[in-house]
C-alpha positions as CSV (number, residue, x, y, z in Angstrom):
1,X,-56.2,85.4,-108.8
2,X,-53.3,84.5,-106.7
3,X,-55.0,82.8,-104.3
4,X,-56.5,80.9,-107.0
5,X,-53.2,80.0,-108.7
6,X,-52.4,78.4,-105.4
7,X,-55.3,76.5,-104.8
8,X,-54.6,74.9,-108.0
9,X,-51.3,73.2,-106.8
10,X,-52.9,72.4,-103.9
11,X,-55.4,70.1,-105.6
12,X,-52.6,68.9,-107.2
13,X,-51.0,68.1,-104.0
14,X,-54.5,66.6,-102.7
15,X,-55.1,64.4,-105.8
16,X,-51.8,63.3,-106.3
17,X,-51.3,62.2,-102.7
18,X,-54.7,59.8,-102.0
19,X,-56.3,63.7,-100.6
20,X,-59.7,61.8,-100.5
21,X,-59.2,59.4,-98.2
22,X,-56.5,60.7,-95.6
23,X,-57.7,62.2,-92.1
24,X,-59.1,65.5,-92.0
25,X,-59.3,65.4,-95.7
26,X,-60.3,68.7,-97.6
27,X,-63.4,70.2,-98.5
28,X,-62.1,71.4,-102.0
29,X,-65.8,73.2,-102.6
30,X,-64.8,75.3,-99.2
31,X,-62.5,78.1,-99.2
32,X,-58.8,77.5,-98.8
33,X,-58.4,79.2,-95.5
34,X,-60.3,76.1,-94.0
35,X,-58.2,73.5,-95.9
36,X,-56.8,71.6,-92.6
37,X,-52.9,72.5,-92.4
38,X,-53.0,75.3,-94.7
39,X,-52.0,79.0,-93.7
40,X,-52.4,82.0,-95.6
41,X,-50.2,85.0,-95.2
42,X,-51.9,88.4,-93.4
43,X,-53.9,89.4,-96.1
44,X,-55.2,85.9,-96.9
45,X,-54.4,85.9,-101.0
46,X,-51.3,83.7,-100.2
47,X,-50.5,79.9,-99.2
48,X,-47.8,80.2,-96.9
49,X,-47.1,76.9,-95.1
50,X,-48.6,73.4,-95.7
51,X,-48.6,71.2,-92.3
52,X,-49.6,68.0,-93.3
53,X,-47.2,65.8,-91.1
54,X,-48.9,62.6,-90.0
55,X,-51.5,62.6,-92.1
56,X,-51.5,59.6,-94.2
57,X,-50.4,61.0,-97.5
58,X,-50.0,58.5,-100.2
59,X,-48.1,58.3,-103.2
60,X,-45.8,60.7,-104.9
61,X,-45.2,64.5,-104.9
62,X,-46.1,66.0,-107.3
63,X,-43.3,69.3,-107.9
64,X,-45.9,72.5,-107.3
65,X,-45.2,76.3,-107.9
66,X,-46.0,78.3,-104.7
67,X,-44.3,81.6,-105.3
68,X,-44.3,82.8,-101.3
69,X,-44.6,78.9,-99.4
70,X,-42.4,78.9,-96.7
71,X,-42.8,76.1,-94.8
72,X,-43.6,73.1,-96.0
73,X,-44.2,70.3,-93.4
74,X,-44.9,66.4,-95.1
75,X,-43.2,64.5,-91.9
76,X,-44.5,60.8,-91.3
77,X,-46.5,59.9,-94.1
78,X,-46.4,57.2,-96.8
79,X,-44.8,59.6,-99.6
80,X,-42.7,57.5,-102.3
81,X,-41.1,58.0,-105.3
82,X,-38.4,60.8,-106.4
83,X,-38.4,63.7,-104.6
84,X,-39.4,66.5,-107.1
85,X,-37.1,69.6,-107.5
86,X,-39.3,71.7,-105.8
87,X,-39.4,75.6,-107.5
88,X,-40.5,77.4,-104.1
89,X,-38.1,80.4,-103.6
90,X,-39.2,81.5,-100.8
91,X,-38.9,78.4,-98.7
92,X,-37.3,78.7,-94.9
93,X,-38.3,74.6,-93.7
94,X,-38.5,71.9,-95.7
95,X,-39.5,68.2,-93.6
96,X,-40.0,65.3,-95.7
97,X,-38.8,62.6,-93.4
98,X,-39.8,59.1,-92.1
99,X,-41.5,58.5,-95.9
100,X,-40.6,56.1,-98.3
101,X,-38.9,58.3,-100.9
102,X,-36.5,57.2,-103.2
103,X,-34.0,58.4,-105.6
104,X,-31.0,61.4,-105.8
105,X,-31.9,64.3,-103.7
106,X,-31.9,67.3,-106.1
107,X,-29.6,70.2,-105.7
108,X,-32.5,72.8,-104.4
109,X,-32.1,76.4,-105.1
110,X,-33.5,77.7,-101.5
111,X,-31.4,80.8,-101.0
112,X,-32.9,81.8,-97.7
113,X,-33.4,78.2,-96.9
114,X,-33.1,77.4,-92.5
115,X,-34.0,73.9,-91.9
116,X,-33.6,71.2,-94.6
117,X,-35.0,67.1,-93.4
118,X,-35.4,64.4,-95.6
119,X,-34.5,62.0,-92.5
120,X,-35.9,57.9,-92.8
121,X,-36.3,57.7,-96.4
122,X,-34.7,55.6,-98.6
123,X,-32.9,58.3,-100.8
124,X,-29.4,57.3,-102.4
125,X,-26.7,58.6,-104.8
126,X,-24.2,61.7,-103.5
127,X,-25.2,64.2,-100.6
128,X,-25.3,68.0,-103.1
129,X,-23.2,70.4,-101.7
130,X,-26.0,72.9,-101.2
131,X,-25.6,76.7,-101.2
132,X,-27.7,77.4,-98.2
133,X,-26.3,80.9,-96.6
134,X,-28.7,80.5,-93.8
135,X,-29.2,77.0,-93.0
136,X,-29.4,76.5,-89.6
137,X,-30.2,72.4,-89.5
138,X,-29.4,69.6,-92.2
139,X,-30.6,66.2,-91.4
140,X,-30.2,63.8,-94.0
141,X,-29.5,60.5,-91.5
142,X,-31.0,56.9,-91.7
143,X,-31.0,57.2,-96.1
144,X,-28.9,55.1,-98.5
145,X,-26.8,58.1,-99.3
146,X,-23.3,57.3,-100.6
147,X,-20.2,59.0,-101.6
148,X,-18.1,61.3,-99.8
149,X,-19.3,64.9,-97.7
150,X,-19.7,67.9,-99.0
151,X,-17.3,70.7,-97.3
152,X,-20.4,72.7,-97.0
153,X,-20.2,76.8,-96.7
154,X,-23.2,76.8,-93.7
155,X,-22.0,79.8,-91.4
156,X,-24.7,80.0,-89.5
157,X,-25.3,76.0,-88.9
158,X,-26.5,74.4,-85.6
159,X,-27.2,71.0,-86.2
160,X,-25.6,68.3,-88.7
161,X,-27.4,64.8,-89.2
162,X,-25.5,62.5,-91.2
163,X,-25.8,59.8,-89.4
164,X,-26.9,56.0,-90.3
165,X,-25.8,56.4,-94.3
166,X,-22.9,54.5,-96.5
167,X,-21.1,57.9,-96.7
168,X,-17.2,57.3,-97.8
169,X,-14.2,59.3,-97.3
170,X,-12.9,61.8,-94.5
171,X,-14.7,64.2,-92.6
172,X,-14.2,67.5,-94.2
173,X,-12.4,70.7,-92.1
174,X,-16.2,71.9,-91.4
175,X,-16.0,75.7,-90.7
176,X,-19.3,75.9,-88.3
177,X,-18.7,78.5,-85.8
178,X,-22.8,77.7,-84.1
179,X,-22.7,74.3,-84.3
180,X,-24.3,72.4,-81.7
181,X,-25.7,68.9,-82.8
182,X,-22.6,66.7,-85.0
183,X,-23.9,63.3,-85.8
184,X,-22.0,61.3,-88.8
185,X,-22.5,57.5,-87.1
186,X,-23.0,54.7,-89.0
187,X,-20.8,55.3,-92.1
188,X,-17.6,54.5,-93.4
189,X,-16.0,57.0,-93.1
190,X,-12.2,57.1,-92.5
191,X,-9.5,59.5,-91.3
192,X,-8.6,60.7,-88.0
193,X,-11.5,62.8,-85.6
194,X,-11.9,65.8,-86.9
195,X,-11.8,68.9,-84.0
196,X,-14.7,71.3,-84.4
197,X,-13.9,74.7,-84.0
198,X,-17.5,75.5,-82.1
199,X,-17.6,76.4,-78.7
200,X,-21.2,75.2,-78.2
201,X,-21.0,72.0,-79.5
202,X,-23.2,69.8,-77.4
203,X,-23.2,66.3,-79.0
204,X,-20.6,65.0,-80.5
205,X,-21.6,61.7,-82.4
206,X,-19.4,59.8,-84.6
207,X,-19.3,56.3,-83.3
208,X,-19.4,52.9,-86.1
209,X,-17.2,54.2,-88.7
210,X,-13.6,53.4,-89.9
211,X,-11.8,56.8,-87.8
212,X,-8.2,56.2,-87.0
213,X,-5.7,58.0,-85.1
214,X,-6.1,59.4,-80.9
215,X,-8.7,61.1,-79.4
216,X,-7.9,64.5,-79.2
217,X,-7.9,66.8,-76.3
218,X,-11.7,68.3,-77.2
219,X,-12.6,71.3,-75.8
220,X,-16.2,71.9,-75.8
221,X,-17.2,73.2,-72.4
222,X,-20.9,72.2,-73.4
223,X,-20.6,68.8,-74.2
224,X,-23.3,66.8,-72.7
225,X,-22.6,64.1,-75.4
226,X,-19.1,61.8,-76.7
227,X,-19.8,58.9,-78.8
228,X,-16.6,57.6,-80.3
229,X,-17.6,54.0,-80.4
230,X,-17.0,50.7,-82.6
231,X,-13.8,52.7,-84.8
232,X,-10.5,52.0,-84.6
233,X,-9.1,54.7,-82.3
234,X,-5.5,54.2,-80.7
235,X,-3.9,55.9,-77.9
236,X,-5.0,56.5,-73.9
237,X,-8.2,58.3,-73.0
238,X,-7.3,62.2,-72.7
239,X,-8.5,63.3,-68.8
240,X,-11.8,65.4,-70.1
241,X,-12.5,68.5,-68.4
242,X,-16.6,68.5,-69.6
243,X,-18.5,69.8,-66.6
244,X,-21.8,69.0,-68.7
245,X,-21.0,65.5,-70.1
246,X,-24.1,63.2,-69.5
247,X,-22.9,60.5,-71.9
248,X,-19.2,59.0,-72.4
249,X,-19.0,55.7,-74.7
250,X,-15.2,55.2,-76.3
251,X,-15.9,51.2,-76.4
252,X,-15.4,49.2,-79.8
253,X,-11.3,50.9,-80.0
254,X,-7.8,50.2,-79.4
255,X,-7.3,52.4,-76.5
256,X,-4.4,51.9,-74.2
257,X,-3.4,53.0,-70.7
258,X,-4.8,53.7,-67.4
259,X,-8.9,55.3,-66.8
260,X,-8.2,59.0,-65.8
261,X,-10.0,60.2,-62.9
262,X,-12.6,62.0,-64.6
263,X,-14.4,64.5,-63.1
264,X,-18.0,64.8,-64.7
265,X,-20.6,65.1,-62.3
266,X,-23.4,64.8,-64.3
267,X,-22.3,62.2,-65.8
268,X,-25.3,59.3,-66.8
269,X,-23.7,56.8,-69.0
270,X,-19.1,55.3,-69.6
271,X,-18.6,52.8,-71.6
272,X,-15.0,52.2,-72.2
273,X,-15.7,48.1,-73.0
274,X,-13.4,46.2,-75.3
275,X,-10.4,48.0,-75.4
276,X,-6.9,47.6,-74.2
277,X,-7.1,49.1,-70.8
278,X,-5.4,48.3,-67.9
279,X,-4.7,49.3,-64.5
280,X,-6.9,49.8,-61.9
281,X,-10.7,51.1,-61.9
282,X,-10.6,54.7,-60.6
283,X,-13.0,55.5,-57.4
284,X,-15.2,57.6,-59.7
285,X,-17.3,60.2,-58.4
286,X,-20.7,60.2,-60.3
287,X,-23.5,60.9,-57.7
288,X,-26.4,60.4,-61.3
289,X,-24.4,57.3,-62.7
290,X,-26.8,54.7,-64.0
291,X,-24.6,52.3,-66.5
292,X,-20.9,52.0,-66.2
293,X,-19.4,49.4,-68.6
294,X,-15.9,48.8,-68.8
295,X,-15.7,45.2,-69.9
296,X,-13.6,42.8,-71.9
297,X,-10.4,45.0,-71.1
298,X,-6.9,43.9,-69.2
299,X,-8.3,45.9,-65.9
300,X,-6.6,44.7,-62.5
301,X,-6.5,45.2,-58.6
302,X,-9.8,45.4,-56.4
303,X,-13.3,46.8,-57.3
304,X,-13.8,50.1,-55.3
305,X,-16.5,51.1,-53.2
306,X,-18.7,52.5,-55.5
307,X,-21.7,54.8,-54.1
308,X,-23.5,55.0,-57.6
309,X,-27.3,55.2,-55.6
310,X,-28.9,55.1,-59.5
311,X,-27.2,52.1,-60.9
312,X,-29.0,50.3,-63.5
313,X,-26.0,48.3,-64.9
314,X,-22.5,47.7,-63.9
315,X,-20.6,45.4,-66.3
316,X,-16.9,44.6,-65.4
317,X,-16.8,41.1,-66.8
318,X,-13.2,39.7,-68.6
319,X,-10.9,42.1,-66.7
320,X,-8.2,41.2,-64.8
């Protein structure tokens, strides 16, 4: 009977969402354990994840009951409408992005919830400041969302996707020991950078909002990633000590002084364009260099001797 129960909601699922006429579209007559994307737990009386991502679902969700459903994968469809308020307690991954859904996002009650994205839709209203004890990855980025951030309670957190939103406000003292991924671009929000206490951080991406104030001195021995870009950042450039860093783009700011002598040897991509900067280019040392921007600054003397052997771009135009 429980299996039956479930197979219920799914034909809910599958009628609500044009079932008939997407790719490998369901027998309904067969037994569920065929049903493409569908996996039953070890005794086969139990729908356990739905896998439907690319799949051509149409239309909206309807909000089903699956008591033990722990994955639930709807990625890269054509979904619209609200996003139901889903009573699925036993849910670890929720993926409902690149859809067309609409509306609030409802304040789920997944308490063993891990990975939570409703990325490329076009949800708005005010981000919920979820109770998620073991969320490991929140992406919410390229929405309509609006209002200010949650200070979120995610201990165990690894990757934060904000990005590409209308979010207002200051970025909150965020307490995430494990996080990796930080992306809040594409905002408004306001305030000075906020330092991270997480000593894996790998990408830190904050660039095309409103932050004021100096660069801090970062210390993320990680980093592979630093996008500051297009705020309205004062100060000089602190000399970095990121043995990692592939990518270094503090354009778009106010920045003053001279260009430390940075020592990244990994490094891929500066761009230090359309700031205040003077003095003269540094010699840099970046055998895997491809793009080195520092434009539209008040940059003087000679150009070195660069040995960049990968060099894609070099832009060094309205300089001194």
């Amino acid at each position: 009977p429980n299996l039956e129960q479930d197979s219920l909601q799914l034909d809910a699922l599958y009628n609500a969402t044009d079932g008939p006429n997407r790719p490998n579209s369901w027998n309904v007559n067969e037994p569920v354990s065929t049903w493409y994307g569908i996996n039953l737990n070890d005794e086969g009386s139990r729908v356990i994840e739905i896998d439907l991502g690319s799949n051509n679902l149409a239309g909206a969700l309807p909000s089903f009951n699956l008591p033990v459903l722990e994955i639930l994968d709807l990625r890269f469809n054509k979904l619209s409408g609200a996003l139901p308020n889903f009573n699925l307690p036993k849910l670890r991954y929720l993926d409902l992005g690149i859809n067309t859904l609409s509306g609030n996002i409802p304040n789920f009650k997944f308490t063993i919830h891990q990975r939570l994205t409703l990325r490329e839709n076009d949800l708005t209203g005010e981000i919920p400041n979820f109770i998620f004890p073991l969320l490991t990855s929140l992406d919410l980025s390229q929405n309509d969302l609006t209002g200010e951030i949650p200070n979120f309670n995610f201990p165990l957190l690894g990757s934060l996707s904000l990005g590409n939103n209308n979010l207002s406000g200051e970025i909150p003292q965020f307490d995430f020991p494990r996080l990796g991924y930080f992306y809040l671009n594409s905002n408004n929000l306001s305030g000075e950078i906020f330092l991270i206490d997480a000593p894996d951080l790998r990408h830190y991406v904050v660039y095309g909002n409103n932050l004021t104030g100096e660069i801090p001195s970062f210390n993320y021995p990680l980093l592979e990633r630093l996008s500051l870009y297009d705020n309205q950042l004062v100060g000089e450039i602190p000399n970095f000590n990121f043995p990692l860093l592939k990518s270094l783009w503090l354009n778009g700011n106010q920045l003053v002084g001279e260009i430390p002598q940075f020592n990244f040897p990994l490094l891929e991509s500066l761009n230090l364009s359309s700031n205040n900067l003077d003095g003269a280019i540094p010699v840099f040392d970046f055998p895997l260099l491809e793009r080195l921007m520092l434009h539209s600054n008040q940059l003087e003397g000679a150009i070195p001797q660069f040995d960049f052997p990968l060099l894609e771009e070099l832009l060094l135009s309205s300089n001194n």
